[in-house]
N, C-alpha and C positions, 0 to 999 in steps of 0.2 A: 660504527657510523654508517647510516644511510644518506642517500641523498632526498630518499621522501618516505616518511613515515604515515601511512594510510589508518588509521582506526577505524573497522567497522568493515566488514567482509561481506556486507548486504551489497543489492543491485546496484550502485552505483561505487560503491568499494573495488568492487569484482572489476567495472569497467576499470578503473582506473589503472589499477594493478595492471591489468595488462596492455593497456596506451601507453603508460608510462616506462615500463619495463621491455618497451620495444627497442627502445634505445639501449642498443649492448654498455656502453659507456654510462647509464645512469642504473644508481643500485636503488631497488625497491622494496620496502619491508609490509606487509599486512598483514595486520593484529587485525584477530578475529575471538569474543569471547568465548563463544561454543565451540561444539566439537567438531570435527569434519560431518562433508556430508553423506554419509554413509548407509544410513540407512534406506532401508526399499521404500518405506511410505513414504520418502520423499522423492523418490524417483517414479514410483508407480500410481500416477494421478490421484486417483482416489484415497489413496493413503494416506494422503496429508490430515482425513478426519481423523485420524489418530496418532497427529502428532500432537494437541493440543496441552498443554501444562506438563510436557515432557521436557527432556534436555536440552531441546532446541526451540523451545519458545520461552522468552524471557517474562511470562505471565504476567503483565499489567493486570489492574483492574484502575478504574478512575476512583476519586474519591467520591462521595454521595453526592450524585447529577439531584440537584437543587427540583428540578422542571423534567425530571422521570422516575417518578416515586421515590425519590432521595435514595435511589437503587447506585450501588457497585457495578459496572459496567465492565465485563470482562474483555478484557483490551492485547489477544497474540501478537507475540511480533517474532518474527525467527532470527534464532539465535542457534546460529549453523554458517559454516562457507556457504554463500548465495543470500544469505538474511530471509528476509520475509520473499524472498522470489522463491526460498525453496521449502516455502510452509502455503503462499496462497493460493487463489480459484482461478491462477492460469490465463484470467482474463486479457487480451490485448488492445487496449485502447488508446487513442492517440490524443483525447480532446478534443475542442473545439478550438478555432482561429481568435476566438473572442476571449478567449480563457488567457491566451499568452500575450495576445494584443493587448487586453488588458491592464495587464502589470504595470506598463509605461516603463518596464525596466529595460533601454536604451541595450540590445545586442541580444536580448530573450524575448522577440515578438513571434509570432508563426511561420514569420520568413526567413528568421534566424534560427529555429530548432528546426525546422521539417525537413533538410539536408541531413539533421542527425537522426530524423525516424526513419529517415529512407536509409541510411547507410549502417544503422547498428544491425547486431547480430541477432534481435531477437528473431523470431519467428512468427507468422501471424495462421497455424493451421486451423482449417476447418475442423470441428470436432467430430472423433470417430465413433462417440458413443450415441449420437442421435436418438437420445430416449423418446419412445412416444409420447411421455409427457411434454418434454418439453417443446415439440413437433406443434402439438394442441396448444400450448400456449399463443405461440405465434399466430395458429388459426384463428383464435379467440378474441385477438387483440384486432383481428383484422375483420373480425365478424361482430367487432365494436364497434366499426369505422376509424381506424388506425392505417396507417400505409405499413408496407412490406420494406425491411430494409435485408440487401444481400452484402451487406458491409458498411460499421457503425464508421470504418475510418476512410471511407468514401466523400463522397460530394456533401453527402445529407448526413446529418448526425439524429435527425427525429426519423421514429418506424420501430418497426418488432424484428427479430429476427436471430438469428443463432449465432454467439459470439464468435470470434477468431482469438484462438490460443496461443499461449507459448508453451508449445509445446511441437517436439520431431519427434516422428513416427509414434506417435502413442506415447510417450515417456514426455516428462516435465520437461521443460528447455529453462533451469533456472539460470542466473547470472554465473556461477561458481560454475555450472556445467558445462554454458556458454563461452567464457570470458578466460577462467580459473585454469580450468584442468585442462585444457588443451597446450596451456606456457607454462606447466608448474614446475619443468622443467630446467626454466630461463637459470641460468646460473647467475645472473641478476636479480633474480626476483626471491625473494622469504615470504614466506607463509607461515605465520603463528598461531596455530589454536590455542583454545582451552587458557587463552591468554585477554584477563581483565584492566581496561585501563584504570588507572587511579585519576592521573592526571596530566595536562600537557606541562609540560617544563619550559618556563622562561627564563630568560636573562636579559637585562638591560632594556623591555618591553620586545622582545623578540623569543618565538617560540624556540625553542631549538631540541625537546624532544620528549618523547612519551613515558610514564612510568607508570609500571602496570606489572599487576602482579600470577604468579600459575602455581597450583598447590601450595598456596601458602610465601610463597619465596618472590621477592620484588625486584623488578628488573628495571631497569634503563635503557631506552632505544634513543639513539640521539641522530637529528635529522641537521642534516648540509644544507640544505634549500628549505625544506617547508613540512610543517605538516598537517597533515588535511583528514579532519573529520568528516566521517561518512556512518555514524552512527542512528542515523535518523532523526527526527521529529520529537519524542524522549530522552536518547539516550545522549544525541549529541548537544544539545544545550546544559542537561544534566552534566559531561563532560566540563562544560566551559564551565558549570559554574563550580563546579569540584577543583579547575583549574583557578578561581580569581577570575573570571568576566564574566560580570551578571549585574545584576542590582545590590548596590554594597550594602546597603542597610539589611537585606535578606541575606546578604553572603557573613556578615559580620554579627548576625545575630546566630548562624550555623558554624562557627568559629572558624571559617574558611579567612585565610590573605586575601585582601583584595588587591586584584593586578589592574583592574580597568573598572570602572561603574558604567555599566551597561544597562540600563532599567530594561533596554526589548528582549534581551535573552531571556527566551521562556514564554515571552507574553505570543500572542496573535495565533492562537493554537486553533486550528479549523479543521473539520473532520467531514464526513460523509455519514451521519446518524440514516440508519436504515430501521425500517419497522417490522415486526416478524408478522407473520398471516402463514396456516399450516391445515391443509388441510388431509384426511386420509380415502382411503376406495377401497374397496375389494377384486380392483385390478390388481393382477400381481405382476406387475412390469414397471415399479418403479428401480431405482439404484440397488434394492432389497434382493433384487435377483446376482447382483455378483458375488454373491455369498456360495452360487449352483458350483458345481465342477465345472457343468460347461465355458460357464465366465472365464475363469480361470485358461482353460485350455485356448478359448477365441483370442484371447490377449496372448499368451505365448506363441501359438501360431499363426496369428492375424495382425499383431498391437491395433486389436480392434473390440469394441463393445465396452461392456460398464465397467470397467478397470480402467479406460483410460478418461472414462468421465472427468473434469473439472469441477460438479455440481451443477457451477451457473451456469448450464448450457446456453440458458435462452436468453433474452431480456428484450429492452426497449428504452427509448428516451422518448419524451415526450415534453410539452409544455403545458400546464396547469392554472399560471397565473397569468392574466390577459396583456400586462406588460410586459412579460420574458421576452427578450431578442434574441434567447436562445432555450434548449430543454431547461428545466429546471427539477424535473424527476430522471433518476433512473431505475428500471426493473431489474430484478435478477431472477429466475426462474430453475427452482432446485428440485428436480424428480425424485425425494426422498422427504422422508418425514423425518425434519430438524427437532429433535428435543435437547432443552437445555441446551442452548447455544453448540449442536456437535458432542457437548462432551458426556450425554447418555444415548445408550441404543433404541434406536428404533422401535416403535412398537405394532408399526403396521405398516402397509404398505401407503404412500403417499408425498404431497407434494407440500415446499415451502414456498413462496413466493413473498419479494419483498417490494417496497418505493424505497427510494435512495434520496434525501434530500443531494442536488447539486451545488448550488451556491448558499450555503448558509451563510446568516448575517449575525452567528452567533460567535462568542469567540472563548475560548478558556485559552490555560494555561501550564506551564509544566517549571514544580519548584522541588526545589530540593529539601526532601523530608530528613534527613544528617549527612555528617560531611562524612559517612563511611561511605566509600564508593559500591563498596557491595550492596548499600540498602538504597531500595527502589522511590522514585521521584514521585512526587504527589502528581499526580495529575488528575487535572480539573476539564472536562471538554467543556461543560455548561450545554448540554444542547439543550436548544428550544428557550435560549431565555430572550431571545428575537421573539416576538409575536410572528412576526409574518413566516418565519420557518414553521412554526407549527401550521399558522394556515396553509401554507403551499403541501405542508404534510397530509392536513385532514384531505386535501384535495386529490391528492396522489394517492391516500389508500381507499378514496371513495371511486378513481377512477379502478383501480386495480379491482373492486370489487365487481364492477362493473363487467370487465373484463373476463373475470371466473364468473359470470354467468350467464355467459355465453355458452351455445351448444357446444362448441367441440372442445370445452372444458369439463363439461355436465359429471362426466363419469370418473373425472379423473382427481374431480375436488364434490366429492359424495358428503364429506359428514365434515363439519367443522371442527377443527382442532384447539388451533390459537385463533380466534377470531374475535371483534369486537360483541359487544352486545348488541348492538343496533347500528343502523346507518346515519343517525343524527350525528352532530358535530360535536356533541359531549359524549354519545360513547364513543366516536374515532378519537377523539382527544385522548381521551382515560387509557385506550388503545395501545396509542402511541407512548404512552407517558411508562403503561406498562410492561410494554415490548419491546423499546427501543437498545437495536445494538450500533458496535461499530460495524461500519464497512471495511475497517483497515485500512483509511488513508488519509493519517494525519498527515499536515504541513503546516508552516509558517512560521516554528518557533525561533529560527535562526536566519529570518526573510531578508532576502536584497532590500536594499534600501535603510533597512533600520539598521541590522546585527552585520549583517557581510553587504560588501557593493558588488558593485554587476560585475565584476571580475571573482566573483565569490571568495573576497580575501575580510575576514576579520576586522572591520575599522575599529583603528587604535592600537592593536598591536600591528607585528609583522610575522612574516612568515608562515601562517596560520588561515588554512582556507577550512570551509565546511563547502563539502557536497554531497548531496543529498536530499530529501524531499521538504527537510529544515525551509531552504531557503525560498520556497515558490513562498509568493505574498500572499496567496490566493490558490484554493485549492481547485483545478481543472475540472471540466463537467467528464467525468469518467474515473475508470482505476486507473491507479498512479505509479503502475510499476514500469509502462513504457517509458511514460513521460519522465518517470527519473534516469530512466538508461541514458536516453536523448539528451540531458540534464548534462549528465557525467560525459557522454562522449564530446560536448563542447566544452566543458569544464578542461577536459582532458587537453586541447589543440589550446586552451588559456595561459593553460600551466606549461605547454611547453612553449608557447608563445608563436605558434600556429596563425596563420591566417585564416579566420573562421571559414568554413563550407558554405558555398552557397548554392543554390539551381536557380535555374531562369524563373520558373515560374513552378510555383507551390500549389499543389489544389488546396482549397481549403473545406473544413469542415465546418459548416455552418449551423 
């Protein structure tokens, strides 16, 4: 018997575990499907291109996106201690004021989380690898008529400029590394790998604990107080409905009990659709040089140069559509030549750069394709079945082209790779429709207001919270791995019944 059962060992799993197991008197257990995180590519930044459809990524793909060539869209997520903090691009973004304002969910506005962005553990470093590509991007953008940003989580959220990482001294800074391994000692706290949940256990409409099974053999974790999923935007709605809360006539057509009829579990699935653009040069100074010995030796005895690259070094937000009150693109800018999504090698020297829709107005979904908990959840993102996302799209990669051809890109995006046929708006269309990936940051399918309340507890049952990136209604203009940290650490002072953080005054990003 625990007093809180965690499922889900990703970035806000990680926090929790250790807010909660700070208290010697409360026992903490965390279920984690994967393995530890042990491996170097996931410590040594650029290693994560070769974690892809390995051990620690639980390999989605969506089902055929309707409005992008009725293509399978390959969808990472990590499945390791740290989750997807210890497989992504490192990025550290905070948002915008308007993203949390927005919600209207009464305790999660900008003045209620920016006490938790100031006070968590991540880290926000400058990057060590400063590829000269990605140096010229910034130039480019600025030689577009673009402003210069020296920090996206500053005053201004619109500009060009080089992101801030998580990452210390050269090495990843994920949540397990952060949060994890510095208490795993806690003689309060457990830590379970290589341990898959089935489902959460009720009684009498109260959760009271987790069963889940390791090489074949099914266990029972049972929880005193609560237990709280943390399994993300797939995995933890897929949970609930493995458990009985979801939509009954879908749970009862999968031969699942129904414990609650929940129609939003699942529904309101919002993502970040990014477009690819790849171009190559016969510069030889892309990511392609840390293959040299010297690479190698600069990182052992510097934690410096293209070892500790992120990829996305560079980017930018901008605004595109004449109404936006706030960005509505963002850039990502990758000094290496992207084939196949990452998962084939390189064939020359060169550069990927992407637009990132922000506020998409499209929405999918995540349903449970059988009631075997090992077999993976349909999920639907639907991008682009909003018109107006595709137009903010064609607009973002006509501005992006813009931008590469600019002089102090000239040499660096020489021959086209992945690019449209023309600059009209039927070939960016066709474009996008053909290149479109994730950015890796779904949210909504377990949102405040519909599935959990602003206290992120499960309405209808008890004892049963989700936290995670589930719950945001509305996905942030940015990546989403701070903003879940920030998430988890108020969640954290919720559950133990804390009097939220506050500061005087919050800058905001506008």
């Amino acid at each position: 018997m625990y007093d809180y059962v965690i499922v889900g060992a990703g970035s806000a799993g990680c926090v929790l575990a250790n807010r909660l197991s700070e208290d010697p008197d409360v026992t903490v257990l965390l279920l984690e499907a994967g393995p530890p995180d042990a491996k170097d590519n996931i410590h040594v930044p650029l290693g994560f291109l070769k974690l892809g459809k390995t051990d620690v990524d639980w390999d989605y793909s969506t089902a055929p996106e309707p409005f992008c060539d009725a293509r399978r869209i390959y969808l990472p997520r990590g499945k390791t201690l740290g989750g997807s903090s210890s497989i992504n691009a490192m990025v550290h973004i905070r948002g915008n004021r308007r993203d949390y304002d927005g919600w209207g969910i009464p305790g999660w506005g900008w003045d209620d989380l920016a006490p938790y962005f100031d006070s968590n553990l991540l880290p926000a470093e400058e990057s060590r690898s400063n590829n000269p590509m990605s140096l010229a991007f910034v130039d480019a953008a600025v030689e577009a008529g673009h402003g210069r940003s020296d920090d996206f989580n500053g005053d201004e959220q619109d500009g060009f400029g080089m992101y801030r990482l998580t990452q210390s001294g050269g090495m990843r800074a994920s949540t397990a590394v952060l949060y994890v391994h510095p208490v795993i000692e806690r003689p309060n706290l457990t830590v379970e790998t290589y341990m898959h949940a089935h489902r959460v256990v009720f009684e009498n409409g109260r959760a009271i604990g987790v069963e889940a099974s390791r090489l074949g053999e099914i266990h029972r974790f049972d929880a005193e107080r609560e237990v709280i999923l943390c399994g993300g935007s797939y995995n933890s709605p897929q949970l609930l409905m493995l458990s009985g809360v979801g939509p009954a006539e879908q749970l009862t057509m999968k031969e699942v009990e129904v414990i609650l009829d929940q129609p939003a579990v699942g529904e309101n699935l919002i993502d970040h659709p990014s477009v690819t653009f790849v171009w190559t040069t016969t510069e030889e100074c892309s990511l392609l040089v840390a293959l040299e010995p010297e690479a190698l030796t600069q990182f052992e005895e510097q934690q410096m140069g293209p070892l500790t690259s992120n990829l996305a070094e560079a980017g930018g937000f901008v605004r595109v559509q004449d109404d936006a009150p706030a960005p509505d693109i963002q850039y990502h800018a990758v000094p290496v030549q992207i084939v196949d999504e990452g998962l084939s090698d390189p064939t020359a020297h060169g550069m990927w750069i992407s637009p990132c829709l922000l506020q998409p107005e499209s929405r999918g979904s995540v349903t449970l394709g059988s009631n075997d908990p090992h077999a993976k959840p349909i999920i639907r993102h639907n991008y682009f079945a909003a018109e107006r996302d595709m137009d903010t799209m064609i607009k973002g990669s006509r501005l992006l082209l813009d931008i590469v051809g600019q002089p102090s890109l000239a040499k660096y995006c020489a021959e086209p790779f992945t690019v449209p046929a023309g600059t009209s708006d039927e070939d960016l269309r066709k474009h996008v429709a053909r290149n479109t990936v994730t950015l890796y940051h779904p949210v909504g399918t377990c949102a405040m207001g519909s599935v959990v309340d602003a206290d992120l507890r499960v309405q209808g049952v008890e004892g049963l919270r989700v936290v995670d990136a589930s719950v945001m209604p509305m996905v942030p203009r940015g990546n989403t791995n701070a903003p879940v940290v920030a998430i988890a650490e108020r969640a954290a002072d919720l559950i133990r019944g804390r009097e939220p953080a506050r500061r005087e005054q919050a800058p905001a990003v506008v």
